[in-house]
C-alpha positions in Angstrom: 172.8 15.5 96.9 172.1 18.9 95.6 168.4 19.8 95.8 166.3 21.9 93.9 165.2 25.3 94.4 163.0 24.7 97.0 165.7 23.0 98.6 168.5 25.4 98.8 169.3 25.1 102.0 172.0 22.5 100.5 174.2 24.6 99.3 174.7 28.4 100.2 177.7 30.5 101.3 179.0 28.7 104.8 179.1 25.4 102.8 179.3 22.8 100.4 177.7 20.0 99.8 179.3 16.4 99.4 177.3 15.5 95.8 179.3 18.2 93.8 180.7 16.1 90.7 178.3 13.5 91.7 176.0 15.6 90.7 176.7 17.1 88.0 177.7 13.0 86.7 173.9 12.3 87.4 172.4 15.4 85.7 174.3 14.3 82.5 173.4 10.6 82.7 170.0 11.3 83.5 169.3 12.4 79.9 169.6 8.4 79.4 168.6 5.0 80.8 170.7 3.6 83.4 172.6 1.9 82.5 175.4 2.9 79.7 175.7 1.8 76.2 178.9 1.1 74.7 179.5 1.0 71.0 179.9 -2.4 69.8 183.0 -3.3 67.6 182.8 -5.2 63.9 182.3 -8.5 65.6 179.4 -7.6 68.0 181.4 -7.4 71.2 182.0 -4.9 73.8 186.2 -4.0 74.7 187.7 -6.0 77.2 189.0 -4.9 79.6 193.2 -5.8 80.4 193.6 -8.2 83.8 195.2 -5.6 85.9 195.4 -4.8 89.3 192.3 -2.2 90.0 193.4 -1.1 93.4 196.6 0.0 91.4 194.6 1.1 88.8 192.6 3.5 91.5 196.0 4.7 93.4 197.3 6.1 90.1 193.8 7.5 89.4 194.5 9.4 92.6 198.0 10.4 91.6 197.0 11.8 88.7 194.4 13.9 90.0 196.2 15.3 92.9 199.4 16.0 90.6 196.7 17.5 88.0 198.2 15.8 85.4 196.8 15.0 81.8 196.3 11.6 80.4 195.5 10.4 76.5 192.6 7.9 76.4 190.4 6.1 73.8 186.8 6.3 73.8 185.2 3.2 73.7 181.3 4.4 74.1 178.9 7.2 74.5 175.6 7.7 76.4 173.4 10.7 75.8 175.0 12.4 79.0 178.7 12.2 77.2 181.7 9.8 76.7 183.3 6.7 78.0 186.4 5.8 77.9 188.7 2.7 79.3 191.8 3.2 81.6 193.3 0.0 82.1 190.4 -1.5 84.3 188.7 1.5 85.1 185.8 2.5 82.9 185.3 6.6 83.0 183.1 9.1 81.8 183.4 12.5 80.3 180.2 14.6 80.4 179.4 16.3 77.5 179.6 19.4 78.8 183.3 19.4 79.6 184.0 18.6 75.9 185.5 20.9 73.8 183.5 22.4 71.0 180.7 20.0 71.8 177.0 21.9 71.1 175.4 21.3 74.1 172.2 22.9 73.6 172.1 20.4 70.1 168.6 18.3 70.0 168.8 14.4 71.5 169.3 13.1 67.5 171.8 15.5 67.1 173.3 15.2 70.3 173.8 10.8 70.0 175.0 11.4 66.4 177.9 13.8 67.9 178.9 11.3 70.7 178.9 8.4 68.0 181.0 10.1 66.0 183.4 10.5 68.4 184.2 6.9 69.6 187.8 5.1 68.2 189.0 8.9 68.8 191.7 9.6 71.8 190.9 12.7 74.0 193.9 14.7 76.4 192.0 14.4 79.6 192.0 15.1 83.9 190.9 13.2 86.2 187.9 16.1 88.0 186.4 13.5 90.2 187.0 10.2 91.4 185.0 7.8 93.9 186.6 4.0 94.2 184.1 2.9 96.6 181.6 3.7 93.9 183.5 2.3 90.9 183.6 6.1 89.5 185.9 8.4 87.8 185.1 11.1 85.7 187.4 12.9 83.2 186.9 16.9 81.8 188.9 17.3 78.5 188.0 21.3 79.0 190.4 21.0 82.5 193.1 19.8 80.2 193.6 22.5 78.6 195.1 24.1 81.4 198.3 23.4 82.5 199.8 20.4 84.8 199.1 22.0 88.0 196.9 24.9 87.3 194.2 23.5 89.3 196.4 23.5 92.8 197.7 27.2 92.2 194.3 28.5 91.0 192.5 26.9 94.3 195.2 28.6 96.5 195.4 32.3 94.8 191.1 32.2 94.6 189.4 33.6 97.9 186.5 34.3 99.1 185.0 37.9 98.0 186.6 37.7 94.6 185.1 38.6 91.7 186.5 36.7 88.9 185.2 36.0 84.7 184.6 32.0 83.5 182.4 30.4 81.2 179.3 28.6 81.7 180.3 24.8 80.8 176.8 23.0 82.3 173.5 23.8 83.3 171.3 22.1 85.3 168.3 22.1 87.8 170.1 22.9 91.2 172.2 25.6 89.4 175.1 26.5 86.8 178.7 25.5 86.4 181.3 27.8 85.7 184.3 27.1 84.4 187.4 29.7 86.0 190.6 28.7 84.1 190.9 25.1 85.2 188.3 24.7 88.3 185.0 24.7 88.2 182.8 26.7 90.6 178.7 26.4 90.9 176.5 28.9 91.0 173.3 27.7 93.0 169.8 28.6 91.6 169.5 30.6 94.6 172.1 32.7 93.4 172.3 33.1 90.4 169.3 36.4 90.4 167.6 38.3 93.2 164.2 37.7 91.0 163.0 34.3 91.1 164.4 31.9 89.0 162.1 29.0 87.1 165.6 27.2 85.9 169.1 28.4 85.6 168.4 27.9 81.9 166.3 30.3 81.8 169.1 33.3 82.8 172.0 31.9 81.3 173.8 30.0 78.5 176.4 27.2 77.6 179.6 29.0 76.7 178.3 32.2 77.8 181.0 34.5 79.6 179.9 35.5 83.2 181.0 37.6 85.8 180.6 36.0 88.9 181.7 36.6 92.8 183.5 33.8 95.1 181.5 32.7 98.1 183.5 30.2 99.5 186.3 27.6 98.4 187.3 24.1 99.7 190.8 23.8 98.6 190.8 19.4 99.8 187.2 18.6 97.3 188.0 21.3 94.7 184.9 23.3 95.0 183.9 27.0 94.6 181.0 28.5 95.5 180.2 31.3 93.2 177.0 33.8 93.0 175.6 36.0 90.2 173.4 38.2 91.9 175.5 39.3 94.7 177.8 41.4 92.2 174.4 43.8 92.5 172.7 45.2 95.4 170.1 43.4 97.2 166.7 45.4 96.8 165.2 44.7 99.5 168.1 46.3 101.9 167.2 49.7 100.4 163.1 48.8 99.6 162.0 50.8 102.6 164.0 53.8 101.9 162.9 53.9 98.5 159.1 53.1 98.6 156.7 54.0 100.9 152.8 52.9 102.0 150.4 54.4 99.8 152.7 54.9 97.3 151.0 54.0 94.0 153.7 52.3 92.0 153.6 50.5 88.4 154.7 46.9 87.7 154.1 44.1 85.6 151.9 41.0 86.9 154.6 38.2 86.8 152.8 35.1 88.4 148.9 35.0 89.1 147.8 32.1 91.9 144.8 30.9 93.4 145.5 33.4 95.9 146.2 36.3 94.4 149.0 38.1 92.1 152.4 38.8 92.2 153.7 41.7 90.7 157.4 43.1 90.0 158.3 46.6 90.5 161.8 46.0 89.5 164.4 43.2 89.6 164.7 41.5 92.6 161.5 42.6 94.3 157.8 41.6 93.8 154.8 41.9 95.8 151.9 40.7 96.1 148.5 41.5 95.4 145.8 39.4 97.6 143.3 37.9 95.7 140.9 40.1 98.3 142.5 43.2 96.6 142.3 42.9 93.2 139.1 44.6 92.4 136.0 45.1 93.6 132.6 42.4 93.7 133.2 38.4 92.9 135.3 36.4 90.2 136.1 33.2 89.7 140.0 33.1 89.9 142.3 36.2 89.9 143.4 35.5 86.1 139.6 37.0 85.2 141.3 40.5 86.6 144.6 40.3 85.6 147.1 38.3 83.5 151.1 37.7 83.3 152.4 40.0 81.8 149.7 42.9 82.7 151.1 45.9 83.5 149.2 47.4 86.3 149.0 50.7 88.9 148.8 49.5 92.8 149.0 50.9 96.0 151.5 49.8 98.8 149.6 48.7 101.5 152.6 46.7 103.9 156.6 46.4 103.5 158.2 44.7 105.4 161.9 44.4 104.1 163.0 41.8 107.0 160.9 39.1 106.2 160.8 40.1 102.1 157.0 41.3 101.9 155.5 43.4 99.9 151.5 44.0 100.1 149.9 45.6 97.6 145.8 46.6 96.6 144.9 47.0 92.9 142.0 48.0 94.1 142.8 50.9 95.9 145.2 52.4 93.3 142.6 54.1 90.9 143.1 57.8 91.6 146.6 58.7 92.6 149.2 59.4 89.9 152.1 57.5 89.4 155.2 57.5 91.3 157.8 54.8 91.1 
């Protein structure tokens, strides 16, 4: 399973982790109960479903994904999270955010009243993940617009190091997915900025068009890693040559704790201001001396660029100019 920030470990650039489309199936259908909700017909029933041979059914399944070719289906339902569709016995899904023209960011009334809308229509699909031991197969109808194996000669000409343009086609808690002309790649939370990010949401957009940089590729599950932040320098590689103790510096409170306040002085690198060096005397809780969004004059007091620490003393800073 992908994790969330805290948990980053899960993914980074020597690997991958095994709940890629799984996950991304989850953060869809978690916008809805559990279980799915096909449309009913005129007479108050759900589709059947042919008598066919599902272990067939699931053989041709993998054909067609490993072939990357493009199938027509019907869809029979709709979820909050996106589509469903019937495939002789198999029942799949199409997220909503690998529909075409679909407005992702739409509000939950909006969004059902879409998907509705959309049912008794037939969709040009691939197969992007398929799991028969789960009873799972999920179709993109945004990877059908490329090509009948696009997907197998994109995978081999991508490598790591690259630095290639896509478009954002899903955001969610553990991190953003990018689409790169027919595969999809991830962007962890962890890299998506060298500041902290609260949610990928927050940084990017649906449809937006990104630059990003290839981490790593699995070529046998389909998967790229990709990262924002590593098209720019990391800060703190440089912090020491560029900053110094007792340097008075000015930066903009960002988060203010229990324990004190952390402070940007540019993007990428905070530091922190100890709640024993915010001013002088007793108070309640640091917010009585400083805000988010303050902009404030402190003095280094520690950096130490190995371990990503900054200290810094409010305090301390009243009579020195300015020097960033």
């Amino acid at each position: 399973m992908w994790r969330d920030q805290e948990g980053s470990e899960a993914f980074g650039p020597e690997g991958l982790d095994d709940g890629w489309w799984t996950s991304v199936l989850q953060e869809e259908q978690s916008r809805t109960a559990p279980r799915s909700r096909l449309s009913e017909r005129e007479n108050g029933h759900r589709p059947a479903l042919p008598a066919v041979n599902p272990a067939v059914d699931w053989e041709c399944a993998r054909a067609l994904y490993e072939s990357d070719e493009t199938i027509e289906l019907e869809v029979v339902g709709y979820n909050r999270g996106g589509l469903l569709v019937v495939w002789n016995s198999l029942r799949g899904f199409v997220p909503a955010s690998h529909l075409l023209n679909f407005p992702n960011e739409a509000d939950e009334v909006r969004r059902k009243s879409i998907l509705a809308t959309r049912v008794g229509e037939r969709l040009l699909l691939k197969v992007i993940e398929f799991d028969p031991t789960q009873g799972r197969i999920v179709f993109s109808e945004r990877a059908a617009r490329s090509g009948p194996g696009s997907r197998r000669q994109l995978l081999q000409r991508i490598q790591p190091g690259d630095v290639l343009t896509g478009l954002v086609t899903n955001i969610c808690d553990f991190g953003v997915f990018v689409d790169l002309g027919g595969v999809e790649g991830l962007i962890h939370v962890s890299e998506i900025s060298w500041s902290r990010v609260a949610h990928p949401r927050d940084v990017l957009r649906i449809d937006e068009t990104v630059e990003v940089k290839v981490l790593s590729v699995d070529r046998d599950n389909a998967r790229v890693a990709l990262s924002l932040k590593r098209l720019r320098p990391d800060p703190w590689s440089t912090v020491a040559k560029r900053y110094s103790v007792d340097q008075i510096i000015e930066g903009r409170i960002t988060t203010v704790v229990n324990f004190g306040a952390f402070i940007s002085l540019e993007d990428g690198l905070e530091g922190l201001i100890h709640v024993s060096e915010l001013a002088e005397g007793t108070f309640l809780h640091p917010r009585n001396v400083v805000q988010e969004g303050d902009w404030v004059r402190a003095r280094i007091l520690s950096i130490d660029s190995a371990n990503r620490r900054l200290s810094l003393s409010l305090r301390r800073s009243q009579v020195e100019q300015v020097t960033v």
